[in-house]
N, C-alpha and C positions, 0 to 999 in steps of 0.2 A: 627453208632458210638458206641464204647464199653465202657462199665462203665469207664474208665481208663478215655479212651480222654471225656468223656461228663469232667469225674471231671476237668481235664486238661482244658478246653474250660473255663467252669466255672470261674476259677480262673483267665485266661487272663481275663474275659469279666469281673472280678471284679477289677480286677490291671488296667482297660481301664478305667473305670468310675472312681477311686481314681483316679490317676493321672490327670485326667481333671476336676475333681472339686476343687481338692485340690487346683489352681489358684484362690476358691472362698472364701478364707479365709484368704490366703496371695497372697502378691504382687510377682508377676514374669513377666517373662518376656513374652509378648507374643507370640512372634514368637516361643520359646519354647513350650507352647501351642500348636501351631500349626504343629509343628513337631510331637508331640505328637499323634495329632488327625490323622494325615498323618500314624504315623508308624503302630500304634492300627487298624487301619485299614484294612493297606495289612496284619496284622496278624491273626486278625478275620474272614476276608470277603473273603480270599480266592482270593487275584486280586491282579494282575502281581506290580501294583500302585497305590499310590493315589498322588493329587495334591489338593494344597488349597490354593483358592484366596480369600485374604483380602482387602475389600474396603469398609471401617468404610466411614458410609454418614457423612458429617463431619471434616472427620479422618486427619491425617498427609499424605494419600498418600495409595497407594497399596503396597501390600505387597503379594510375594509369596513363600511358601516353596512345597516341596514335599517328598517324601521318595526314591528317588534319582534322580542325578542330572540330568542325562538323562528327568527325566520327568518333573523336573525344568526348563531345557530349554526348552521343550516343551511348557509348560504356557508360561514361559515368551516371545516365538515369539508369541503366540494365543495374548495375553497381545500388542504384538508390532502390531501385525496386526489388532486388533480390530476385532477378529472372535475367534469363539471356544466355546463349550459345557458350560469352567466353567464361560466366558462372560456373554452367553444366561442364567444362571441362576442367576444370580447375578441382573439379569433385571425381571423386571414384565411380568406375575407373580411369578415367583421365585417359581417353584416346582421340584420334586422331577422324574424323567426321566431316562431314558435309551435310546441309539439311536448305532445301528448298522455299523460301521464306513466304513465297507466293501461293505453296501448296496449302489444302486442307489443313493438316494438323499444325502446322504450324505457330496460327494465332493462338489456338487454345494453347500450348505448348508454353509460349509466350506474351499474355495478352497482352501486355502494355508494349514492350519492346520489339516486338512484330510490327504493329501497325508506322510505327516511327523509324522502321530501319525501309519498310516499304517508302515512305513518303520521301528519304534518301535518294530514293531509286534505287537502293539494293533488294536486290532478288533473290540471291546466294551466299550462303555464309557457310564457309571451314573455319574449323579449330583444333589447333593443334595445343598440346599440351607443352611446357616449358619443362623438359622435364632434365633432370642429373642424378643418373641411375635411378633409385626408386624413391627419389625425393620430385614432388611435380609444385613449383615454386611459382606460377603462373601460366597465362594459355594465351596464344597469338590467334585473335581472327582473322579471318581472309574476306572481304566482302566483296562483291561484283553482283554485275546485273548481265551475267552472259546465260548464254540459253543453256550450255552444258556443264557440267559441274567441271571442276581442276580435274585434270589427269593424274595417275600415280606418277609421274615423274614430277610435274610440281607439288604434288602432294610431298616425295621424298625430300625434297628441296626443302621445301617451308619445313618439313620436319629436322633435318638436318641445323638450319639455320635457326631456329626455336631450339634446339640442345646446345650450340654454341652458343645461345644468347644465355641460357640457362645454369651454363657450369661457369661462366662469368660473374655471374650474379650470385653463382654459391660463393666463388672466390673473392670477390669484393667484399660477404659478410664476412667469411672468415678472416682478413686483412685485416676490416674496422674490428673486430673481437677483441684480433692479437693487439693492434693500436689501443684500442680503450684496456683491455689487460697490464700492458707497459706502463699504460699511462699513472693507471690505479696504482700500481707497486714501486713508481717513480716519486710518485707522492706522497705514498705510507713512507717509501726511506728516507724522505725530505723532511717530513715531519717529526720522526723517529730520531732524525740528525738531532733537529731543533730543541727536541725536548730535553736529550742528554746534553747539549750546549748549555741551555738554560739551568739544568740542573747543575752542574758542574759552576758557571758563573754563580748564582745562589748559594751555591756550597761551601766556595771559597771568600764570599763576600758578610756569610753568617756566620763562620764558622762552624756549619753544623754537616752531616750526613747527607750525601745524595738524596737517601732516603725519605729524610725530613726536608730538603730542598721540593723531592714532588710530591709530597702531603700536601705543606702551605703550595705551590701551585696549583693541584686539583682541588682545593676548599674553594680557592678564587675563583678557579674557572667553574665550576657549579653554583658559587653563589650568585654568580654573574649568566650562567645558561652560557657560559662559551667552552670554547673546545679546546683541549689542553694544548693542542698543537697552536693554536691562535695564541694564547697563553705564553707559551712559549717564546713564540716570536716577539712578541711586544716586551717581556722582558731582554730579550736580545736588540732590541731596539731601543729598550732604555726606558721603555713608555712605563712600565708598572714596577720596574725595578725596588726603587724607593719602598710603594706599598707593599710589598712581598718580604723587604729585610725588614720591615718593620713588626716586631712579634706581637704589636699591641694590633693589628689589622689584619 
């Protein structure tokens, strides 16, 4: 490698690690991420593809991208048929491998997903695991058709690059949590506004008790199937007022 490209590598292998942590400071989107981690990858590592399966223990669902779409659908039949490299790492123990696709064991290993990653022209396939601490949240393939398998230094690399893509992706759910959390208790208090408004308006308009204000509006909102907070509002908007002070209804 000559000074030129070392500096050149250099700078990819620093533009690789910005773009994947930069998710650790702000909110994006994941799958972007993950795009990310796929593209850095066949750019660095020197391999025909990569592919990355997401499956947050937990999570909304699996999720796969790759750095094209040829080998998006490739995951995704590995994915339909419950077989395939980025499967097996995704499972205990979730390490860091290479397995020869062309070799003997292979197809039986793989029957469906073998013969289709051959006809790709891949020959080679690593996987590494997505892992953030002892939580393993998905696995990054490496595909090529070279005659010797990755070296430990790209092995380190694609491992390295796979944990950053990984503690990002914890960090994003935990983000959406906190946001659906706020969200949840921003609503209970709006409602909970509501419903002492309405009571109090009732109150002063029947002359009777708070109390007897949310009697007569939980009978209406159960004889009707609606929800007190709904109930609420509509009297604050004027809509059921009338039928609420009225004690014959």
């Amino acid at each position: 490698m000559t000074a030129m490209s070392e500096r050149q590598h250099e700078k990819r292998l620093a533009s690789a690690f910005t773009d994947l942590a930069g998710p650790l400071v702000r909110d994006v989107n994941v799958t972007a991420v993950l795009h990310t981690l796929a593209q850095h990858c066949v750019d660095l590592l020197d391999v025909s593809a990569a592919g990355v399966l997401l499956d947050v223990p937990h999570g909304p669902g699996v999720e796969v991208v790759a750095s094209d779409e040829y080998t998006r659908a490739l995951e995704l039949f590995g994915l339909e048929w419950d077989e395939g490299p980025s499967l097996d790492c995704c499972r205990p123990p979730a390490h860091v491998s290479e397995t020869r696709l062309d070799a003997d064991d292979a197809c039986p290993r793989w029957p469906r997903f073998t013969p289709r990653a051959l006809l790709l022209g891949f020959t080679s396939v690593a996987t590494v695991p997505l892992r953030c601490q002892d939580t393993v949240v998905g696995a990054l393939s490496l595909l090529h058709d070279r005659p010797r398998p990755l070296d430990d230094v790209q092995l380190r690399l694609a491992k390295a690059l796979a944990d950053t893509a990984a503690m990002c992706v914890i960090q994003q759910q935990v983000l959406q949590g906190q946001t659906t959390q706020i969200a949840q208790l921003q609503g209970s208090l709006e409602s909970r506004i509501a419903i002492e408004q309405a009571k109090g308006f009732l109150s002063n308009s029947r002359g009777c008790t708070a109390d007897q204000a949310l009697i007569r509006m939980r009978t209406y909102a159960r004889n009707r199937q609606l929800k007190l907070s709904d109930v609420a509002r509509q009297v604050l908007d004027g809509a059921v007022a009338h039928t609420l002070l009225d004690p014959e209804r």
